[in-house]
BATORTOR-472629 format. One record per residue (C-alpha): chain; residue number from 1; x, y, z. Coordinates in Angstrom, 3 decimals. Layout:
BEGIN
SITE  chain    n      east     north        up
SITE      A  NUM         X         Y         Z
...
// end
This chain:
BEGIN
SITE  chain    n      east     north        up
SITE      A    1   -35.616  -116.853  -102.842
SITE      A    2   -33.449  -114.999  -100.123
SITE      A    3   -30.957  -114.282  -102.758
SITE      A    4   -33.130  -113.116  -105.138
SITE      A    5   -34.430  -110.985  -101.930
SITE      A    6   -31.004  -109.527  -101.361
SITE      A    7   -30.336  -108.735  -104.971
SITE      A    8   -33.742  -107.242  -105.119
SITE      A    9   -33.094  -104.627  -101.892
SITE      A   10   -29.373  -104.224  -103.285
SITE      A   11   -30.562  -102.785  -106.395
SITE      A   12   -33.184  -100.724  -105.008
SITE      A   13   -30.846   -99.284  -102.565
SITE      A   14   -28.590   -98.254  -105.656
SITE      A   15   -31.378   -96.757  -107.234
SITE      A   16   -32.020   -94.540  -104.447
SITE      A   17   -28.742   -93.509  -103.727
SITE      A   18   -28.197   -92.760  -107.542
SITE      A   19   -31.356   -90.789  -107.414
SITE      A   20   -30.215   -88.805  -103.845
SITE      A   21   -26.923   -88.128  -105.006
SITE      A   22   -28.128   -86.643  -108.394
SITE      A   23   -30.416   -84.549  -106.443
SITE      A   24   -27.719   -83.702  -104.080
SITE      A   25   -25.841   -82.863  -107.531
SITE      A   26   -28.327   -80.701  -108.719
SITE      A   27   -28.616   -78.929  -105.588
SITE      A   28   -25.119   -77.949  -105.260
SITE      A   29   -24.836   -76.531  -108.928
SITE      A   30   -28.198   -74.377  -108.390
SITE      A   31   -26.254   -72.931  -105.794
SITE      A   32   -22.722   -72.328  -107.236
SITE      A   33   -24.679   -70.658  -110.306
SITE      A   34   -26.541   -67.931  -107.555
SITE      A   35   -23.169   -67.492  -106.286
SITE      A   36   -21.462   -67.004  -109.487
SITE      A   37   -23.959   -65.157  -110.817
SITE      A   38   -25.598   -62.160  -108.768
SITE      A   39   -29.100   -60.625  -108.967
SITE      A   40   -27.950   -57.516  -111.406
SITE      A   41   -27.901   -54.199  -109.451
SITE      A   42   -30.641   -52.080  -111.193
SITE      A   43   -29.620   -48.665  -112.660
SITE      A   44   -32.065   -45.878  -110.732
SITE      A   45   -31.541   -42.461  -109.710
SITE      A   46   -32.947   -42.253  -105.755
SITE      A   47   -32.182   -39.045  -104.873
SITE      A   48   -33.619   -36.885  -101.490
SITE      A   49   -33.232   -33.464  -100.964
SITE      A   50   -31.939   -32.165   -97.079
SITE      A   51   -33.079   -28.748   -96.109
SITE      A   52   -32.673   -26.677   -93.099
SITE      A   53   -35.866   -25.362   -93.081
SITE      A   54   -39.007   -27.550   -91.045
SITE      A   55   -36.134   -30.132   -90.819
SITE      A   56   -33.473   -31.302   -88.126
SITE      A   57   -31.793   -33.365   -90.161
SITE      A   58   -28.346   -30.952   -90.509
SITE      A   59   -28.639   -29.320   -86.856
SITE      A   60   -26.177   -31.369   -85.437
SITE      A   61   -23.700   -34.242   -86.099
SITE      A   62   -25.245   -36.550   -84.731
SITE      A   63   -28.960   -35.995   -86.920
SITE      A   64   -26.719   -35.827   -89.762
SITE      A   65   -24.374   -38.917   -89.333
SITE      A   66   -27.991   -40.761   -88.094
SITE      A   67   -30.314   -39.655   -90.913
SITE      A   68   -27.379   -40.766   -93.383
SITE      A   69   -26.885   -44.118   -92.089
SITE      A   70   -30.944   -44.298   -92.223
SITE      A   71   -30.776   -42.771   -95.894
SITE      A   72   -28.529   -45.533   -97.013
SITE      A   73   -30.484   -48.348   -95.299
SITE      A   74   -33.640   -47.486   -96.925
SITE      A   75   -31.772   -47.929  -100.208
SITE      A   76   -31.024   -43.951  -101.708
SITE      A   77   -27.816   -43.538  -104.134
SITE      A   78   -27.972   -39.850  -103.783
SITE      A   79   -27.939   -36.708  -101.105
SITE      A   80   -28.898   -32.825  -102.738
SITE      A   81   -27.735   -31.084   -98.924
SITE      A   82   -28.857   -27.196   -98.984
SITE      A   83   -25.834   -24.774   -98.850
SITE      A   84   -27.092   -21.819  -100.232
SITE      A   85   -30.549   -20.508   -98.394
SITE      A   86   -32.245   -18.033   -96.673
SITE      A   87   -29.359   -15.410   -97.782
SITE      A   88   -26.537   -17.653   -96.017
SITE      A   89   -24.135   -20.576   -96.896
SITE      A   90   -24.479   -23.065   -94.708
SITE      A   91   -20.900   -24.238   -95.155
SITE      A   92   -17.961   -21.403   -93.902
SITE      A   93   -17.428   -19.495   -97.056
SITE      A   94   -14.945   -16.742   -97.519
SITE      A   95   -17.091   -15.465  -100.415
SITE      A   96   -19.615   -15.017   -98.425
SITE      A   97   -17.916   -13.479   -95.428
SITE      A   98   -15.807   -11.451   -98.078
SITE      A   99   -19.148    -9.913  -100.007
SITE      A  100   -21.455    -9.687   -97.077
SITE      A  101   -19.692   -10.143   -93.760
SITE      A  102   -21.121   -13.345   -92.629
SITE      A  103   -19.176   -16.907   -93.577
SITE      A  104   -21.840   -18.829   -92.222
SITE      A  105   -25.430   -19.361   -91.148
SITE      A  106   -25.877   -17.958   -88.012
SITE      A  107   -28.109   -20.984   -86.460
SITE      A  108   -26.717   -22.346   -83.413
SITE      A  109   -27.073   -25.990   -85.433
SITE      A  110   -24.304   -24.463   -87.378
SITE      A  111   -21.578   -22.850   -85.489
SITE      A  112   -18.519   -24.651   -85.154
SITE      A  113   -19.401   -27.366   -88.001
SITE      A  114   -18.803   -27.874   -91.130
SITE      A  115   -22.028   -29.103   -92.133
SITE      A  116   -21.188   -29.618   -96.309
SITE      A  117   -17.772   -31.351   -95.054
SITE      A  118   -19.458   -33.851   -93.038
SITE      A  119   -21.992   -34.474   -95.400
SITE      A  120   -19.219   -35.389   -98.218
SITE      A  121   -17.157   -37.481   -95.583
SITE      A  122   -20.051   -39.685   -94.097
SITE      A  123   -21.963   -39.664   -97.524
SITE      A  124   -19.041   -40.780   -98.935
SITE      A  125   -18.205   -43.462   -96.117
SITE      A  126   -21.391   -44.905   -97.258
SITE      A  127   -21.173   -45.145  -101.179
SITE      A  128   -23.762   -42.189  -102.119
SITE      A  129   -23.473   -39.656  -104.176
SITE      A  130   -22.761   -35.746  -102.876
SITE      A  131   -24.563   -32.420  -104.527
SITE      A  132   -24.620   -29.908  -102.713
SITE      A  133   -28.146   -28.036  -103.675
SITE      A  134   -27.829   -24.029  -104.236
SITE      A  135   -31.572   -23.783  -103.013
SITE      A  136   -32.017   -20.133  -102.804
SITE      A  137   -29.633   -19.239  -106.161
SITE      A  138   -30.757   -15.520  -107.135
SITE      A  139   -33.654   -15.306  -104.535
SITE      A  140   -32.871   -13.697  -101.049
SITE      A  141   -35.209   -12.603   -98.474
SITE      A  142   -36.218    -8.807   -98.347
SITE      A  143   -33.911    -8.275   -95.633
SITE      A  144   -30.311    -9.706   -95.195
SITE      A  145   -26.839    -8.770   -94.341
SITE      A  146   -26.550    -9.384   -98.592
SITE      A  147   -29.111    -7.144   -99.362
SITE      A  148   -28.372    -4.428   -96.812
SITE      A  149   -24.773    -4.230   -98.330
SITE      A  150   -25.681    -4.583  -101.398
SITE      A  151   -29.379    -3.165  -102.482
SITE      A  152   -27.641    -2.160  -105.978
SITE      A  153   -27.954    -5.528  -106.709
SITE      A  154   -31.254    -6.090  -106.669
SITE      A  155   -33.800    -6.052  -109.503
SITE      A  156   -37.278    -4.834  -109.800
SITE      A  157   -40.656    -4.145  -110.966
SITE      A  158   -41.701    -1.268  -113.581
SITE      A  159   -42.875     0.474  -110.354
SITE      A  160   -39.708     0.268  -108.697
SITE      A  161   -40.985    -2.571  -106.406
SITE      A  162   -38.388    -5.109  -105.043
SITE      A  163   -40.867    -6.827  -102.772
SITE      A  164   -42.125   -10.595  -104.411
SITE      A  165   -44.039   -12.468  -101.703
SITE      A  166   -43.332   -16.210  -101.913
SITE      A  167   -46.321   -18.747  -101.496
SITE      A  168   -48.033   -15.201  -100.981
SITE      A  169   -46.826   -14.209   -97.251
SITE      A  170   -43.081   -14.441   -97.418
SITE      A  171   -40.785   -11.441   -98.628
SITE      A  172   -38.359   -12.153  -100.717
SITE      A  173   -36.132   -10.464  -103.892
SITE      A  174   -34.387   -11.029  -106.522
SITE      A  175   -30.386   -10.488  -107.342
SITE      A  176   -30.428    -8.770  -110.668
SITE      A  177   -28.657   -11.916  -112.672
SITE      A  178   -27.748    -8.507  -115.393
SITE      A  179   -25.286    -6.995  -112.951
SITE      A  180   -21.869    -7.975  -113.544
SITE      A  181   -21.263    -7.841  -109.435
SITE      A  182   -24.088   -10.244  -108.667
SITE      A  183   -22.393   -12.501  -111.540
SITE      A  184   -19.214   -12.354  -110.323
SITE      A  185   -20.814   -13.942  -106.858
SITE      A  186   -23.001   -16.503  -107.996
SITE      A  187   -19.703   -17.751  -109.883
SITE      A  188   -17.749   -17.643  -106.962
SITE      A  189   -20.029   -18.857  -104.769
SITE      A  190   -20.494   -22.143  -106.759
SITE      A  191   -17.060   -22.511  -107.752
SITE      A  192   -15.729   -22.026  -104.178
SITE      A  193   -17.745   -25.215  -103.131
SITE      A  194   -16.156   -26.637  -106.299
SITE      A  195   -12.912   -25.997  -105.252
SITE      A  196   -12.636   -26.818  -101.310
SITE      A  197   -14.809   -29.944  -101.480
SITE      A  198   -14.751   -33.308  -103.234
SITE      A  199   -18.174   -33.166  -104.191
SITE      A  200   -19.566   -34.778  -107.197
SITE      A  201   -21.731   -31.897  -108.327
SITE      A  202   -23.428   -29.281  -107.864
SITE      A  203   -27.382   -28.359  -108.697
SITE      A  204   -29.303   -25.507  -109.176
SITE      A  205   -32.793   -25.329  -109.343
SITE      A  206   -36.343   -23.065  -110.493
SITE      A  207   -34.746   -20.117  -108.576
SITE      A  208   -31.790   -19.438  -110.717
SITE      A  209   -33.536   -17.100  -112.538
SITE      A  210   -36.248   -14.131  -112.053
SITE      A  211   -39.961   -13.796  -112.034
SITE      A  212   -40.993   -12.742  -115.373
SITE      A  213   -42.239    -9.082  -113.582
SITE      A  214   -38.983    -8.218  -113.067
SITE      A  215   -35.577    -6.905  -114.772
SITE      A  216   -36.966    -2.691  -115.147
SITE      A  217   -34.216    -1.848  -112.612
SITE      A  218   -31.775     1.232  -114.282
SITE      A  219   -29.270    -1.374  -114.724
SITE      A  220   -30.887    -3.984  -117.034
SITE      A  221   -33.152    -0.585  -118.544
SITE      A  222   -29.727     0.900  -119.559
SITE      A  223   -28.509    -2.519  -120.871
SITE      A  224   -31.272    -3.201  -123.189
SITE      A  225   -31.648     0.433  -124.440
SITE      A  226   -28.202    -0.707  -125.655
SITE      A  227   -29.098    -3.700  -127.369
SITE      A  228   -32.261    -2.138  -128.912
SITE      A  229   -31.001     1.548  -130.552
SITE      A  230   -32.232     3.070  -127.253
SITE      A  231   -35.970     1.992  -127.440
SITE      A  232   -37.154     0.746  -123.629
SITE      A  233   -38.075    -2.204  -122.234
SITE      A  234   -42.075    -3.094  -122.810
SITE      A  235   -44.346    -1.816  -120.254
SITE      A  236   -45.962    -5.128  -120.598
SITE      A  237   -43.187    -7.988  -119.068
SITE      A  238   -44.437   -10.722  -120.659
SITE      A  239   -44.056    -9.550  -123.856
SITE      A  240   -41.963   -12.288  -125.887
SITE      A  241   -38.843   -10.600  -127.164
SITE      A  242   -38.532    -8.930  -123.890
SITE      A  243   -38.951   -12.188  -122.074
SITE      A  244   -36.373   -14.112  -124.975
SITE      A  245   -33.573   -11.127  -123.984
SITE      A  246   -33.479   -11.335  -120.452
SITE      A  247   -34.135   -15.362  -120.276
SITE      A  248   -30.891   -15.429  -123.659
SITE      A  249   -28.948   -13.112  -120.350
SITE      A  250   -29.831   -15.480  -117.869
SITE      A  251   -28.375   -18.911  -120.100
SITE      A  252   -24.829   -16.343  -120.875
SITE      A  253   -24.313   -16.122  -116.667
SITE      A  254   -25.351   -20.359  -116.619
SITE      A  255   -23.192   -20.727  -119.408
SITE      A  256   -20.272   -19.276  -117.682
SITE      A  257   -21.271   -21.115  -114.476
SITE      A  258   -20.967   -23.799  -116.287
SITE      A  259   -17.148   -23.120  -117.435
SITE      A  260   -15.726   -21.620  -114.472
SITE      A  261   -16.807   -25.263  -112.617
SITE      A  262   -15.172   -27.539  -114.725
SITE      A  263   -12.089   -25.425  -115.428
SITE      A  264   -11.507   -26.890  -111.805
SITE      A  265   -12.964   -30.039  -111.993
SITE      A  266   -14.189   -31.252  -115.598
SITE      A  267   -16.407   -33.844  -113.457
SITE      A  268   -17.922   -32.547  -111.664
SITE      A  269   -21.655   -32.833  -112.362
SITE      A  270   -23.702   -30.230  -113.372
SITE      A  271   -27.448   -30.941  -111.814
SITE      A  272   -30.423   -28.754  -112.813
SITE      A  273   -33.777   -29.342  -110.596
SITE      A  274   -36.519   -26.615  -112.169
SITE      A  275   -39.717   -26.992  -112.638
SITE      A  276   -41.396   -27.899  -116.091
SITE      A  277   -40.111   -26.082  -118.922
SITE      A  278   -43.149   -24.279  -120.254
SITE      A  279   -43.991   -22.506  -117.206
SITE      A  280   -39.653   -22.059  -115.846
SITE      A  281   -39.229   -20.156  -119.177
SITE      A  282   -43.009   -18.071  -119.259
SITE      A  283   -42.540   -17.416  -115.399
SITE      A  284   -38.773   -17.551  -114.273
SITE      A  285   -36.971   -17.041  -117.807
SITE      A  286   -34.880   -20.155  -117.354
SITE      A  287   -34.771   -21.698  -120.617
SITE      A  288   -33.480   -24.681  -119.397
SITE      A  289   -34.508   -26.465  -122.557
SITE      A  290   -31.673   -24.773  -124.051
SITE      A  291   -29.147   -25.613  -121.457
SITE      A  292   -29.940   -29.597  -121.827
SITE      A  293   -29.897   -29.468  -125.968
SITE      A  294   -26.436   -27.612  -125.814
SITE      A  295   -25.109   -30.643  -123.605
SITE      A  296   -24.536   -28.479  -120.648
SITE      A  297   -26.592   -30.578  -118.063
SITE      A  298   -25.535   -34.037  -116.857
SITE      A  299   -28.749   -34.623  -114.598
SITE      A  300   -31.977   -33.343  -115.295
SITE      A  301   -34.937   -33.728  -111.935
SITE      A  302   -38.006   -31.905  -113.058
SITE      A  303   -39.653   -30.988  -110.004
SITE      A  304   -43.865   -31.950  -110.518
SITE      A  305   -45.510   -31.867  -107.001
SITE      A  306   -48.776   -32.913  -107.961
SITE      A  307   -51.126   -34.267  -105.860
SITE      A  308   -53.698   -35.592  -108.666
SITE      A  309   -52.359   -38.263  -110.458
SITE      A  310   -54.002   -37.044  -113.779
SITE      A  311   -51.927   -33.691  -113.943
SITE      A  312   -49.341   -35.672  -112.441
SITE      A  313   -48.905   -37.824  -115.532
SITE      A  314   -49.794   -35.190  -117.836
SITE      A  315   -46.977   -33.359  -116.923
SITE      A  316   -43.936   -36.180  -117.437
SITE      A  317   -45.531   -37.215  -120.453
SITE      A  318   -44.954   -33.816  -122.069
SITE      A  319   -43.567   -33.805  -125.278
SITE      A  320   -40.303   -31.462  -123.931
SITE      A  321   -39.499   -33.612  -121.030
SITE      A  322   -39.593   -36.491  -123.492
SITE      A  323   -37.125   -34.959  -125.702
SITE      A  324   -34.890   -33.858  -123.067
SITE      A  325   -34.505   -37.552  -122.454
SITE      A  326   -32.645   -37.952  -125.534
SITE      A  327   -30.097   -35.674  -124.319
SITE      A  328   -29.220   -36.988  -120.717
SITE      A  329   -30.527   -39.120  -117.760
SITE      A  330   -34.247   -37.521  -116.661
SITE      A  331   -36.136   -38.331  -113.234
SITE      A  332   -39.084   -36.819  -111.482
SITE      A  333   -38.675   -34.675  -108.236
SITE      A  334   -41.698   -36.178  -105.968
SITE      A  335   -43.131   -34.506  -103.183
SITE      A  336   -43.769   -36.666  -100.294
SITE      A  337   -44.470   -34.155   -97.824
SITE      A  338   -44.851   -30.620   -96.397
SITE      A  339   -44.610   -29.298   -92.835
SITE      A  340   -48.455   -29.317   -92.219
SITE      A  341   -49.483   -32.206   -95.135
SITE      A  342   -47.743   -35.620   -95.436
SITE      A  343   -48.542   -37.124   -99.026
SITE      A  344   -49.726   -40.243   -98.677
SITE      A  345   -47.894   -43.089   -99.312
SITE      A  346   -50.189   -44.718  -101.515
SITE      A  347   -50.442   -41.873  -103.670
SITE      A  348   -46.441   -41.362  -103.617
SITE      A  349   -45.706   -45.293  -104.549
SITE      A  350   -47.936   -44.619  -107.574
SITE      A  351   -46.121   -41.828  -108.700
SITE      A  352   -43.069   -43.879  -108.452
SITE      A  353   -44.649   -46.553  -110.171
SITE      A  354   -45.859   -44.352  -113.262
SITE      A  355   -41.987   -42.676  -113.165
SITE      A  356   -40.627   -46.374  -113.785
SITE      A  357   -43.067   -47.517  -115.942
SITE      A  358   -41.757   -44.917  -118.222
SITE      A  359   -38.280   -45.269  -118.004
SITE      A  360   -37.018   -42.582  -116.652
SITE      A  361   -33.692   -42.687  -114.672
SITE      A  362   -35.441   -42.188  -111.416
SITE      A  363   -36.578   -39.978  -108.498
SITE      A  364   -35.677   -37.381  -105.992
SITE      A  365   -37.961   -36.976  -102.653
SITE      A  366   -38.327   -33.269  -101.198
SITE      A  367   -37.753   -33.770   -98.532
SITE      A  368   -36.109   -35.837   -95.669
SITE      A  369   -37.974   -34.427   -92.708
SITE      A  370   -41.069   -35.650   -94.606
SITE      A  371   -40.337   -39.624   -94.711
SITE      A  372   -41.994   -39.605   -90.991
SITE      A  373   -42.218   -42.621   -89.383
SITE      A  374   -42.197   -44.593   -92.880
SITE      A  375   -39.328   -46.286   -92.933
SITE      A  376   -40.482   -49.956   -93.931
SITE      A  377   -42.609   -48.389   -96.606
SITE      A  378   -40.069   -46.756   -98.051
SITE      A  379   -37.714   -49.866   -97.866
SITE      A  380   -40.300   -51.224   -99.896
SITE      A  381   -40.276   -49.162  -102.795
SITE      A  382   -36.427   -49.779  -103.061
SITE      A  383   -35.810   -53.238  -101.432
SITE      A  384   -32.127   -53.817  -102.758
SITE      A  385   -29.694   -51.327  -103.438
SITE      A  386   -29.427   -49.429  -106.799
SITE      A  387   -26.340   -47.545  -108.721
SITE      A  388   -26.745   -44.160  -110.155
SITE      A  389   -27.417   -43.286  -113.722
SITE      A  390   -24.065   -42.438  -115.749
SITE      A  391   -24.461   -38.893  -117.521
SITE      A  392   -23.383   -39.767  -121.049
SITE      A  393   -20.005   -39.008  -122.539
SITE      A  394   -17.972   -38.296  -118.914
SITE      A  395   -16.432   -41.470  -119.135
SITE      A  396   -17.157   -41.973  -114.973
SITE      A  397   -18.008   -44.909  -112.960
// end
């Protein structure tokens, strides 16, 4: 009886072993597979723009270096840093100091830095992506070093009126994009960044072009008389081969843009930000659906700042934007906030919901200043890191 006892417990100790160290087994080959094999990095634009305007963010060093290091913890791939507003660069430029006396921004935030350069080198440091945004491209306010130097190059109304008021109450006009000296700057102005920065690109956005009222300056008058056996521009400026002329003269100065940027570096990235097609074309005379059929874009953000979720999704399901994915990687510029009205983030995590349900290669956020106090809610809408959408047929990483 006892041995048939100790056989009995002998066995049943086996057993359990044999079960424990299969278990044990199993255990250890669940875990080499999660080592060998890693979650997959998803592919997702996450873009946010910097400005200098109702925003700290590029004051100083230390904001900058700090809001980066906070960008790349809450998960973003890519920084669009202002260097072009408000008439100024915000970088030194010799252009600018050349054509209007003044290399850089006069804020106090600015002097002594070199605000793009540390934006590259700590951007950089921390594995994003670096395009410097040309925010006010032919806009300028109504009065400016530029435009005191150089009120030939500014376009206007029938009447002779240079004034446009932005968001009705702020001055502003327009560099006549038709004058072969406002050309020549724009051109230099991009390529300059170009060439004294590794940057990865460079984006323009709904202002590099005109409102649709202007382009009856002597200038442009003189060049179209040309073009049309001396007959004048239409009284009326929307009228549609008026509008097709000046918007065809707008894609010639982006075409050359485009040429005169990657004769110096052929990848560098070419990033468009305007708002949807119908309305850029009919309003600015950017005809940027051109400009992403002739392969000339390798980033497309279409900015639609809607607050109703019904015109929200009206406007990326548009038949153009859909086409223009066919052509290059597409996202959706969100806007999660203004100086005197935070979006809400409910209403901002749907929008990013509806932009991935789609498939499109992502989002930008205008702007930083604008995440307020948000942080873990915005961890949550991108909770691991993500890699940036490869524009086709570059061949980069």
């Amino acid at each position: 009886m006892r041995t048939t006892r100790r056989l009995l417990l002998k066995g049943l100790l086996g057993w359990a072993i044999a079960l424990l160290l299969t278990f044990s087994h199993l255990l250890l080959s669940l875990g080499a597979n999660a080592t060998d094999t890693p979650a997959e990095v998803p592919t997702e634009l996450r873009g946010i723009w910097l400005t200098n305007i109702d925003s700290e963010v590029l004051f100083s060093s230390r904001n900058l270096v700090s809001g980066l290091r906070r960008l790349d913890y809450l998960n973003f791939n890519t920084l669009y840093p202002t260097v072009w507003n408000g008439g100024y660069t915000l970088y030194p430029s010799p252009i600018a100091e050349e054509t209007f006396g003044v290399a850089l921004d006069p804020h106090p935030g600015f002097e002594g830095r070199d605000m793009l350069g540390e934006v590259v080198a700590e951007g950089h440091r921390l594995g994003m992506t670096v395009i410097p945004w040309f925010e006010f491209g032919l806009m300028a306010p109504a009065e400016t070093e530029l435009t005191a130097q150089h009120p030939d190059w500014l376009t206007t109304r029938a009447d002779g009126d240079r004034i446009w008021m932005e968001g009705g109450r702020i001055p502003r006009v327009w560099l006549n994009p038709f004058h072969p000296e406002v050309q020549d700057f724009m051109v230099e102005l991009l390529t300059e960044a170009v060439q004294r920065y590794p940057i990865d690109g460079i984006q323009l956005d709904d202002h590099f072009g005109i409102p649709v009222e202007f382009g009856y300056d002597p200038l442009t008058v003189e060049r179209y008389r040309q073009d049309h056996d001396g007959a004048a521009p239409p009284d009326d400026p929307t009228d549609p081969d008026w509008v097709r002329w000046r918007a065809n003269e707008i894609t010639r100065l982006m075409q050359r843009v485009i040429a005169e940027v990657h004769a110096i570096n052929p990848d560098c990235l070419i990033s468009l930000s305007p708002n949807p097609r119908q309305f850029a074309f009919e309003n600015y005379l950017q005809d940027w659906g051109t400009w992403e059929r002739r392969g000339w874009l390798d980033e497309l953000i279409v900015q639609i700042y809607r607050r109703d979720m019904e015109r929200f999704i009206f406007e990326v399901e548009r038949p153009d934007v859909q086409v223009a994915r066919e052509f290059l990687p597409v996202s959706i510029g969100i806007l999660i906030g203004l100086k005197d009205r935070i979006t809400d983030m409910e209403l901002i995590a749907e929008q990013v919901e509806e932009v991935r349900d789609r498939q499109f290669a992502g989002v930008s956020f205008f702007f930083y200043e604008t995440l307020g106090n948000r942080d873990s809610l915005f961890r949550g809408l991108f909770p691991t890191p993500a890699q940036r959408p490869t524009p086709p047929d570059l061949g980069i990483n």
